[in-house]
N, C-alpha and C positions, 0 to 999 in steps of 0.2 A: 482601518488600521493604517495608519498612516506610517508613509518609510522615509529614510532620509533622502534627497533628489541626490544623484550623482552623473547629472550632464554634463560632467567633463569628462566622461568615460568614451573611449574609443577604443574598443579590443572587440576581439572576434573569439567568439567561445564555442568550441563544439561539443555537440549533446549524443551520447550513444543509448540507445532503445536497445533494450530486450524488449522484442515486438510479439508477447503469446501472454497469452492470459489479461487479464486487466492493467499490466506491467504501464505502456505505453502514455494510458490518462493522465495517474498523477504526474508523469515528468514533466508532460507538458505545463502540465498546471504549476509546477515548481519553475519553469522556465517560464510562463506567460506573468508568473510574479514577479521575478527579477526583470524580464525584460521591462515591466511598468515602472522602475524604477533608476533603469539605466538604461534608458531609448537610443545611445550613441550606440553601443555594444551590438554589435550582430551574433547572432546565435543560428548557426549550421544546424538543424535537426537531423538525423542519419537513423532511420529506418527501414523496413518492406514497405515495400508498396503498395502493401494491401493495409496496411495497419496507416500511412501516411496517409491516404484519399478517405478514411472513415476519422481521423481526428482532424486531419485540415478541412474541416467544414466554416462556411463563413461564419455561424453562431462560434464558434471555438477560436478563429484567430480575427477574428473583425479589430480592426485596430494595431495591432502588432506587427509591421511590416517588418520592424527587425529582426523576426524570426522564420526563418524558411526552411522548407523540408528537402529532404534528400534522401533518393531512396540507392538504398545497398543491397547487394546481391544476397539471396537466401542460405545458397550454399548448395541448393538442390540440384543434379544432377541433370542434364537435357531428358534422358529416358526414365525419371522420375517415376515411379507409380506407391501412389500412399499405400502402406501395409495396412494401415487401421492402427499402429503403434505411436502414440501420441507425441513419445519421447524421438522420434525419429528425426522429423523436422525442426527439432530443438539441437540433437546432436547434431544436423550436417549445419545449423545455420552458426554455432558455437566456432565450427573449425576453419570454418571461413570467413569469421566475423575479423579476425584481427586483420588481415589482409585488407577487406571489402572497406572498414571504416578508414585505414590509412588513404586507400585510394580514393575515397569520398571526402576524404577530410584534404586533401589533396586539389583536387577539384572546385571545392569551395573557396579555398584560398588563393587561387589563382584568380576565380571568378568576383571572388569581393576586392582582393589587391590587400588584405591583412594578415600575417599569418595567426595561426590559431595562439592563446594566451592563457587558456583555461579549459580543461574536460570535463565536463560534467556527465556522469553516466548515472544508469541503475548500477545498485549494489551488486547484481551478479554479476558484471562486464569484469570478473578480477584483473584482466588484462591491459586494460585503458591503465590501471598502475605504470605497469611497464612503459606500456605507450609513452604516460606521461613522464615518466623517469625521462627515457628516453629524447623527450622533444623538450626537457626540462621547463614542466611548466606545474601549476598545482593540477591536483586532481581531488574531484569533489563526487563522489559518490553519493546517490538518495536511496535508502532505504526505506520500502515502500509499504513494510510494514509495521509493527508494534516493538518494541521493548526488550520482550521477552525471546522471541525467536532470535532476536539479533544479536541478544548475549550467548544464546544456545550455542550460534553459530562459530562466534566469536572463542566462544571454548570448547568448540569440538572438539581438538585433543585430549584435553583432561578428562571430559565425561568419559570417551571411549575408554580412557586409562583406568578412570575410578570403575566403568561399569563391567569391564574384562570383558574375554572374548565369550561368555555366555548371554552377556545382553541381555539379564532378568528384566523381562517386563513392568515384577512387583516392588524394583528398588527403588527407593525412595532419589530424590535430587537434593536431598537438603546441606550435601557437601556445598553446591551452590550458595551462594547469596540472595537469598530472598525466594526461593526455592522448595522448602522445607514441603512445601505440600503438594508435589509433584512426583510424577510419577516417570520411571523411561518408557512406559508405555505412551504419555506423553509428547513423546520424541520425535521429530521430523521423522519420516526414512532418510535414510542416510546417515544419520549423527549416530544412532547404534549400531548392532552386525548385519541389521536389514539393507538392502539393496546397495551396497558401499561401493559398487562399480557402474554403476548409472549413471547416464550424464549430469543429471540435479545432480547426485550427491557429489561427485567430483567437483562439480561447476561451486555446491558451497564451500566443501572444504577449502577448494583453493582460495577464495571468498574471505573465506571466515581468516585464511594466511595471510591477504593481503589488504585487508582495511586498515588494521593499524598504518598504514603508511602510509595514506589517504593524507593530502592538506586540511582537510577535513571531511568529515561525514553528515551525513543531513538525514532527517527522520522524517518521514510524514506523523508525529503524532507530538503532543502537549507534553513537558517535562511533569506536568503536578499529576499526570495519570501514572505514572510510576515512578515514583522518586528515586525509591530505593536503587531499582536496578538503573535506571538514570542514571545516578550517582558513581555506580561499578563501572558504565561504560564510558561515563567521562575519564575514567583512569587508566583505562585500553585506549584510547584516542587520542593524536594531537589536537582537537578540535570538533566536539560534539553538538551539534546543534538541532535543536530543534524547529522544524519549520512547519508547523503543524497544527490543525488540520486542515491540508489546502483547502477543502473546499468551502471552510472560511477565511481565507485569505485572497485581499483584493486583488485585482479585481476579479473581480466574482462573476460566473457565467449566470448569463439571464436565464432568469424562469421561461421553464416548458410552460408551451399554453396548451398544448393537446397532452392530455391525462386519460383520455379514452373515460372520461366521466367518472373516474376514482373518486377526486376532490368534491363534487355535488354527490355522488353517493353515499360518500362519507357522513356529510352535511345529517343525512336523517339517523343517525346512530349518537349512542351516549361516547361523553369523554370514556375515553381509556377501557374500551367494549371492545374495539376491531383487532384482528391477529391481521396481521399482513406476513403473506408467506414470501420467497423468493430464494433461490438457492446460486444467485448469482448468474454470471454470462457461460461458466463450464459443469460447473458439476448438478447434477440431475439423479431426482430419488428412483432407485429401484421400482418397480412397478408394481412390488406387494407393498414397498410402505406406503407411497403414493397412494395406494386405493387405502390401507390403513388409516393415511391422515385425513384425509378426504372422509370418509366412515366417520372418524375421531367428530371433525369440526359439523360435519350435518348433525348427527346421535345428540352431542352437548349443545347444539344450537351459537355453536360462536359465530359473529359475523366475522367475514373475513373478508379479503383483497387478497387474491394470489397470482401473483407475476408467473405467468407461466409457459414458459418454451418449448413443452415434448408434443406426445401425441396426446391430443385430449380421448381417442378410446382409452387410455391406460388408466382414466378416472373410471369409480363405480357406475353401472349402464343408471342414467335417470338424474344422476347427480347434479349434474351442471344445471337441467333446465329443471332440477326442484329447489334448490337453491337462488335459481335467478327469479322464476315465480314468487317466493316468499321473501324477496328482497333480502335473507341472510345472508348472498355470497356474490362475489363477481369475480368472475377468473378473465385476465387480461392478458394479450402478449407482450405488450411490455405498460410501463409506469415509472413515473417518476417519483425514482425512492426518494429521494430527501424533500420532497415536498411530502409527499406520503407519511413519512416517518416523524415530520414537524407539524402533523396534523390532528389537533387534542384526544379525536376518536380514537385514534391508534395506542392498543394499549400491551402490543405485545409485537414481537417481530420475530417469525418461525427462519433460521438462518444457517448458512454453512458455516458460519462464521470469518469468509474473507475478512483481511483487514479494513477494506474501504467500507465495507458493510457493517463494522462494528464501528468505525468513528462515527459513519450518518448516524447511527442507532444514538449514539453517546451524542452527538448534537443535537439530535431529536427528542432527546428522553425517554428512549423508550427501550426494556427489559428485553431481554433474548430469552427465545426459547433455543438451543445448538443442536444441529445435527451434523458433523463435522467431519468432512472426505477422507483430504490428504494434506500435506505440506505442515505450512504451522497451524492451521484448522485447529485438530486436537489440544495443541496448547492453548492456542485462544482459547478455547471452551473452557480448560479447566482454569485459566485468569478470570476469566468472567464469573464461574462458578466460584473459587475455592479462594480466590485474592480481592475481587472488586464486588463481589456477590451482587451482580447484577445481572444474574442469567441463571440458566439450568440447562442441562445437557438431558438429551430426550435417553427415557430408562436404559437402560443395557445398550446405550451406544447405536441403536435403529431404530426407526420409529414402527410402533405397534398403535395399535387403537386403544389399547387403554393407559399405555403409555403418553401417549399425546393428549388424551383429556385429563391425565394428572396434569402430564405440564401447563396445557391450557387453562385448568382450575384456580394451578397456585398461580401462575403472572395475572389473570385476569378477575379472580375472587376473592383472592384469600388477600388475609395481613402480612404472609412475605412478599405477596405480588407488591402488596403497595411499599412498604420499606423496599422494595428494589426499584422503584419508581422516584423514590425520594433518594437513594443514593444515588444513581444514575442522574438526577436533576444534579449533585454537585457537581458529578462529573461534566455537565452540560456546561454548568456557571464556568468552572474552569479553564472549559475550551474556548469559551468567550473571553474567559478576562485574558487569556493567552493570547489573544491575535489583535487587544486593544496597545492603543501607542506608548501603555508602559509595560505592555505583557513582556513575557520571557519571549514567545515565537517571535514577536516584533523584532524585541533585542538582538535575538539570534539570527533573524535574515539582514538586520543590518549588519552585523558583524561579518557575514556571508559576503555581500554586496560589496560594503566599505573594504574590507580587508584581505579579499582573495578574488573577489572580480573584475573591482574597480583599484585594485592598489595600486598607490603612487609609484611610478617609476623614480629610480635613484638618481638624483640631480647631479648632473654633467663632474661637480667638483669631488664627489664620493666617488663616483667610476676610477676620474683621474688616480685619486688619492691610492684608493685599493689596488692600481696595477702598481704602484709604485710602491706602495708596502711589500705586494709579490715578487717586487723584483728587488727590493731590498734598498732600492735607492736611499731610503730617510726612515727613521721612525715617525711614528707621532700616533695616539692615543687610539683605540681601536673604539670604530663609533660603533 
């Protein structure tokens, strides 16, 4: 995907991280793509420093010297001790983050001799607005999921208004645009009366208040995957773009060579026979459905591949080494999905439904089966199911064993597995034609680049000009 060069560029841009969850990957990946394109521009990175030393690996920044890291204070307390409440260390690192990045951003620019010209954050940082108000510079927000969630977000006033303070589970969204077959059960927590004082739900609402003010806003995902609502939020926006799916956008991280033997395992299985499980880097199945699925995939004989991070006693006792004896199954601790997922065997992918995990899926080709946490999970699932019909959500919302071999049956036997195989291939074509040198993503990160990173500063006679319109000295034509 070729961009347009812009080495006349010399500004200094700082990047803010929300550093929990998978948040931290794609920004880099959105800033290791700009930076390939405007190598003058230094980029401040401003993270933890536990989240900085696991992405600045030499495979991730090899080549990119104008991009450096900087690590910012957590927020965390000297006498610290984790409660086991997840949300903890999100709130202390929230109330200290607007401080910690001004002083980082501070630092850096002393250290490079430019000051900062542009902020690029994650979409939850609401604050870097201000910031950037304040330092009067653009601000570029990425949002690091899908479509859907982000108009949610975006209209969380009205929903709360249309859905009253009883928050019916059963009511429909089809006040929305594009909507009609959604449900508020659906619903993030927070956007209805569940948890509305949490720090997530605070952190989006105030979110969802201040993008519209954003110089523009940037998607990790393809405009022709959702037009419709596309279309809604180019109308909320000064400037909606699309930059997506990073991880086909160049330059592109090299292939893993170590798979722990996935790829050659694969090798002796039919096209579109293997379920590959993985339920991402946080959320983890309860211990009944996990022996459930487990039960499921041995009983109906699927081959499978499953990325797996807990305790393996939590599988049924014999499972693993009867499985690995008859060559139907390999459970690994880790693997690399998008090679996995672009590999013909693979004809189903058992998933929480993250957003990173549904693009690979949709570049790989391959059907979802959902089992879906928290956050925007839920919606994802019923997008996939009820909008793009390239997935199915496991029965009654948890997985059972005979719940999982229906799923398992229709993606992997039946005639709707295959039509969701075939629809999902458009979606594939799509994301390809998207990040080719006439796609829309292309278009859209040159617009990025050209016009809010790299913009022309106002030539010496227009400064002039404009002090002296403000003081009144002369007219003359407003450029």
């Amino acid at each position: 995907m070729p961009l347009m060069s812009h080495k006349s560029c010399s500004q200094h841009v700082a990047v803010l991280v929300f550093p929990f969850a998978s948040h931290p990957s794609p920004l880099l990946l959105f800033v290791r793509m700009i930076s390939a394109v405007a190598p003058d521009v230094k980029f401040s990175f401003f993270s933890l420093a536990k989240s900085n030393s696991s992405l600045f690996t030499k495979c991730n920044i090899k080549g990119f010297d104008n991009i450096k890291p900087y690590d910012v204070w957590d927020g965390l307390p000297e006498s610290y001790v984790f409660s086991g409440n997840p949300l903890e260390p999100i709130d202390f690192f929230l109330k200290a983050a607007p401080g910690s990045f001004k002083k980082g951003i501070a630092e850096a620019e002393a250290e490079i001799g430019h000051k900062v010209g542009c902020l690029i954050s994650d979409a939850f940082l609401w604050f870097a607005c201000d910031m950037a108000e304040e330092m009067q510079i653009p601000w570029v927000p990425l949002w690091t999921s899908g479509q859907r969630p982000l108009f949610i977000h975006v209209a969380n006033d009205v929903i709360k208004e249309k859905l009253g303070a009883s928050g019916d589970k059963d009511q429909t969204l089809e006040f929305l645009p594009g909507f009609s077959a959604f449900l508020a059960s659906d619903l993030p927590g927070g956007i209805s009366t569940e948890n509305l004082g949490s720090p997530i739900a605070v952190m989006m609402h105030k979110m969802g208040l201040k993008l519209p003010r954003a110089t523009a806003v940037a998607i990790n995902s393809f405009q022709d995957l959702d037009l419709e609502v596309a279309f809604e939020l180019k109308k909320k926006f000064h400037k909606f773009l699309h930059v997506g799916p990073l991880t086909l956008t160049p330059p592109l991280l090299p292939k893993i060579s170590e798979d722990n033997g996935c790829l050659e395992w694969l090798g002796n299985h039919k096209p579109a026979s293997v379920a590959y499980i993985s339920f991402g880097t946080v959320a983890a199945l309860p211990p009944h459905e996990l022996a459930a699925l487990a039960e499921a995939l041995e009983e109906g004989g699927f081959p499978f591949i499953w990325s797996f991070r807990g305790n393996e006693k939590d599988f049924p006792e014999g499972f693993l080494e009867r499985t690995k004896q008859n060559g139907n199954g390999k459970v690994v601790p880790w693997a690399s999905q998008t090679q996995i997922l672009n590999n013909a065997c693979v004809g189903v992918f058992v998933t929480h439904c993250g957003w990173n995990s549904i693009l690979e899926s949709i570049t790989g080709g391959v059907p979802m089966i959902c089992r879906p946490f928290k956050a925007d999970q839920p919606l994802n699932m019923r997008t996939l199911e009820a909008v793009w019909k390239i997935g199915v959500g496991v029965e009654g919302g948890v997985v059972t064993k005979s719940g999982a071999m229906k799923a398992l049956q229709l993606c992997l036997s039946s005639k709707e597995g295959k039509e969701m195989r075939e629809r999902i291939s458009v979606f594939k074509e799509f994301a390809e034609e998207a990040v080719k040198s006439y796609g829309r993503t292309t278009e859209d990160l040159n617009t990025l680049v050209n016009e809010i990173i790299c913009r022309p500063s106002k030539p010496k006679w227009l400064e002039w000009a404009e002090g002296l319109r403000s003081w009144g000295g002369f007219w003359y034509p407003a450029v």
